[in-house]
N, C-alpha and C positions, 0 to 999 in steps of 0.2 A: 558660603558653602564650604565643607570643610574638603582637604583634597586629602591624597591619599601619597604617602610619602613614599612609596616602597623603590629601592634601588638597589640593583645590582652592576658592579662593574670588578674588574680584574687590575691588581695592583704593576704587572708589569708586563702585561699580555701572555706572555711563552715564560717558557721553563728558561729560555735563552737571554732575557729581558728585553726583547723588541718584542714591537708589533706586531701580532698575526693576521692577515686580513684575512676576512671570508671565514670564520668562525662558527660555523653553522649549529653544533650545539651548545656554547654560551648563548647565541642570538636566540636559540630553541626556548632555553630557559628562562631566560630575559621576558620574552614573548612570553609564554606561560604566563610569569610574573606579575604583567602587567596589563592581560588581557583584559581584567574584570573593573578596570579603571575606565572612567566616563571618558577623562582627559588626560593625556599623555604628554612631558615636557623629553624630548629627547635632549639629554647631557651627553658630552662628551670631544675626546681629544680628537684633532685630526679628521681624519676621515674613517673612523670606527662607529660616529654618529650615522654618518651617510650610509656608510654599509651596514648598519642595523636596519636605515629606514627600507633600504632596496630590499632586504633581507623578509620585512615586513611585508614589504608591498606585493610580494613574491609568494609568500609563504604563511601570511596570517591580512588578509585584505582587512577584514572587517575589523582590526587590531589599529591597524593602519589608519584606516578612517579616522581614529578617533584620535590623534598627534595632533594635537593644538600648536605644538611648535618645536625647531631644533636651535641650540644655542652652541657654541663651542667653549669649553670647559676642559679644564685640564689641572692635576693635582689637586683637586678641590677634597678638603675634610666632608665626610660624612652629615654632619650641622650646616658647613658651605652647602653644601649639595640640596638639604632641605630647605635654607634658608634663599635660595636661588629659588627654587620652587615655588615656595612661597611667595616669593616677591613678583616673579612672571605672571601666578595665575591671580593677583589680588592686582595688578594693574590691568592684566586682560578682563579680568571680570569687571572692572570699572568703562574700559572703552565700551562695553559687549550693550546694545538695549537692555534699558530695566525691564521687569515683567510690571504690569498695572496690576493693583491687589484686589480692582472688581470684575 
């Protein structure tokens, strides 16, 4: 099954280049984003993953639901970024039962 690669992330958080926590509309956007996806790989540094997911679980449930998994990632190229993806949901689809074809 093919997945859907869409990602958005922030190159230094703040205008300041630290971390901002609690981000409520990058997390808005994001959430949009990635609404319309069956399956969800949450990427990301630190704890900006976790406060996305709180963010979700909070503010889009049914978004939520559908987070297959969160991995921590940090500096990763755009290609890294899909290439991880790729590689999580093509070993999880191999654990997952097969469907029978009758």
């Amino acid at each position: 099954a093919a997945h859907s690669s869409t990602h958005l992330h922030t190159k230094a958080g703040s205008v300041s280049g630290t971390h901002v926590t609690d981000e409520p509309e990058f997390y808005s956007d994001v959430a949009k984003s990635v609404a319309v996806n069956q399956k969800i790989l949450v990427l990301g540094p630190s704890s900006a993953k976790t406060e996305f997911v709180r963010y979700l679980e909070k503010h889009a449930p049914q978004t939520h639901a559908r987070i297959a998994g969160v991995a921590a990632m940090d500096r990763m190229t755009d290609n890294q970024i899909v290439a991880e993806g790729r590689r999580y949901f093509a070993q999880k689809d191999r654990m997952e039962p097969q469907k029978s074809g009758t």
